[in-house]
N, C-alpha and C positions, 0 to 999 in steps of 0.2 A: 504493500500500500504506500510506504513511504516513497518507494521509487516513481510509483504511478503519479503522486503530487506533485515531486519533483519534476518528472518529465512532461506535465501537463503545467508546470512554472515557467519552465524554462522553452515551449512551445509557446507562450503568450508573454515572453521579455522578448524572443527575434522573431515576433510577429510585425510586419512593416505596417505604416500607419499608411489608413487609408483618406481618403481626399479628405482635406480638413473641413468642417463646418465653420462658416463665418459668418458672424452677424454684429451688422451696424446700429450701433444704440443713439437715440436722440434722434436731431432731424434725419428726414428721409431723403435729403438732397446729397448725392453721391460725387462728392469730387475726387474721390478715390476709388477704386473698383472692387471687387471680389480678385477678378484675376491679379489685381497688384500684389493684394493683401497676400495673396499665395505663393507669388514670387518672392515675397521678403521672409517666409517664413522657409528658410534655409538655416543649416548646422552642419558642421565644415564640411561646410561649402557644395553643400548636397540638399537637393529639397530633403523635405522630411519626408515625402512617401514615399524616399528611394530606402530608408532608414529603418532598425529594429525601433521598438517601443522602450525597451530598455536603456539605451543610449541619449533620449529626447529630454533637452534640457532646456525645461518650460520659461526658467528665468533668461535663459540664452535668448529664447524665440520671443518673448516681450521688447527685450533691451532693441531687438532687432526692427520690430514693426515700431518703436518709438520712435526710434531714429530716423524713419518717414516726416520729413518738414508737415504731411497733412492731419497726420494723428496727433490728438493731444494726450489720447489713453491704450490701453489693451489690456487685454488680459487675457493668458492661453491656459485653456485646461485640459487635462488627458481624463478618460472614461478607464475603469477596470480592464475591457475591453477593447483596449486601443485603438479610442475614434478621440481625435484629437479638434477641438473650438476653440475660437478667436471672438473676440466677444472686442468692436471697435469701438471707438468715439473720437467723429473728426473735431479738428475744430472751425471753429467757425468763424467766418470771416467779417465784418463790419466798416472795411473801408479796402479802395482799391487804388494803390499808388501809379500814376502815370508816368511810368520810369521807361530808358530804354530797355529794360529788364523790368517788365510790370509784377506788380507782383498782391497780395490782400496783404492786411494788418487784421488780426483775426481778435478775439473780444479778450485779451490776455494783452495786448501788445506787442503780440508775437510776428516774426515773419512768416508766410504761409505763401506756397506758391502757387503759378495759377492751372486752374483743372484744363485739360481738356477734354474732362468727362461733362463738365457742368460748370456755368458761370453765373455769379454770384449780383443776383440785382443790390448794387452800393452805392454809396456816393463815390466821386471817384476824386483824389485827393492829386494835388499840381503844386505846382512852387517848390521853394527849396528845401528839397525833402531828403535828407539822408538814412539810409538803411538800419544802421545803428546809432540813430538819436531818433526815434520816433514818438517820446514822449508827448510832447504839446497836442501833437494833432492827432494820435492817437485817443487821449482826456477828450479832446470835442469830439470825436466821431462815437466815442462808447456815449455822449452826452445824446450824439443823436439817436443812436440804436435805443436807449432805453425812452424817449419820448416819444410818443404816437405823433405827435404834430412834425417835430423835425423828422423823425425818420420817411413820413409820407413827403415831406416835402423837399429835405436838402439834398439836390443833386452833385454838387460840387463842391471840398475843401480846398483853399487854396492856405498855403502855409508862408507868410513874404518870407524877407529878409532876415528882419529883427525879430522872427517868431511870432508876430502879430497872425490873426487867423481872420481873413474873410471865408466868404460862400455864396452860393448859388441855388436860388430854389425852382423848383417844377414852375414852366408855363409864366415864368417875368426875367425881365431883360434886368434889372437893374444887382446889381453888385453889391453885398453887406457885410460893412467892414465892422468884426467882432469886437477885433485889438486883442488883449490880452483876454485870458483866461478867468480874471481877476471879477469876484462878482456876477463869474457864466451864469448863474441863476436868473439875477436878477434880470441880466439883458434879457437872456431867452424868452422868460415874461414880458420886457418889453418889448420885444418886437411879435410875440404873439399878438398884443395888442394892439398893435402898429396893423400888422397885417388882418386881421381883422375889420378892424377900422378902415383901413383903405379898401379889402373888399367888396364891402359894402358899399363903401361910398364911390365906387370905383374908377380910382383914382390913381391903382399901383401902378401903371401902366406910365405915367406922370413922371417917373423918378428914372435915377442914372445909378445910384447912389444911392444908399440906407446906412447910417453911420450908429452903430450902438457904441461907442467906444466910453462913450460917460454914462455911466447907468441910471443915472435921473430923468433922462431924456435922450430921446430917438431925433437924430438929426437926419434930414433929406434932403437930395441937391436933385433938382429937378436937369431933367434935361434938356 
């Protein structure tokens, strides 16, 4: 009996794993594929379904799929049985940098690059934007994502010089210069009400220029 355990052990350690299970957690917009995920899940240097069960080194096969710029998570599990899941979670992206090398800024502040499986409806961020300073304009785009009002409307970051932050909304011509980050609340309140106001009255159409840069008041240079 002991042998027969034995030999029925050691029949299920150099059993080869068969096609992994893989499933994407969170949204359902796939900037990563099934087929990627399978490509990355390699150990030296050999997929894993070329591989025994006994050999698969589940901490190996995580480190591996994080190392994907589009994952933020994973986690790989093995069955008694050896059916081996991938359990993903991309991240996710909330601004899209107009580089010659375009690329997202995803809701971490992280770099993220761009899919060719799926593109990501963002604002799309301009001006002088460097890869590893993304701080400033990152802070206003997370500001947009979490607002229903900005995120339906701001199509455009622009980041100047001096780090000052204009933008661009859906369906008007006119340019709104933020300035600093300093008091982001209280502008964004003003110019919700700016834009309102001028809906109604409608009058947006009117301006060059929306200037929140004092937060007591919404300045406009007509064109």
């Amino acid at each position: 009996m002991g042998g027969l355990f034995a030999f029925s052990n050691h029949r299920n350690d150099v059993r080869k794993i068969a096609e992994p299970s893989i499933k994407f957690l969170g949204e359902n917009k796939l900037f990563i594929t099934e087929a990627t995920v399978s490509k990355l899940l390699i150990q030296n240097q050999r997929p894993v379904t070329e591989q025994p069960k006994e050999i698969i080194d589940l901490n190996e096969l995580e480190i591996a799929l994080k190392s994907n710029p589009m994952i933020k998570e994973a986690e790989v599990f093995m069955s008694v049985n050896g059916e081996l899941s991938a359990e993903i979670e991309q991240k996710r992206p909330i601004a899209r940098v107009n580089a010659n090398v375009s690329y997202y800024i995803d809701d971490e502040g992280s770099f993220m690059p761009l899919s060719s499986n799926y593109a990501a409806r963002v604002p799309l961020v301009t001006g002088n934007i460097k890869k590893n300073d993304l701080e400033t304009v990152f802070q206003f785009a997370k500001a947009v994502d979490e607002d229903e009002f900005l995120k339906k409307h701001v199509i455009e970051i622009r980041q100047n010089n001096d780090k000052t932050i204009d933008f661009k909304i859906r369906k008007s011509d006119f340019l709104v210069h933020l300035g600093t980050l300093n008091k982001l609340e209280k502008k964004i309140n003003n110019f919700k009400a700016f834009y309102q106001k001028g809906l109604k009255d409608k009058i947006l159409d009117n301006y060059k220029q929306v200037n929140l840069k004092f937060d007591k008041q919404v300045i406009c240079t007509k064109k």
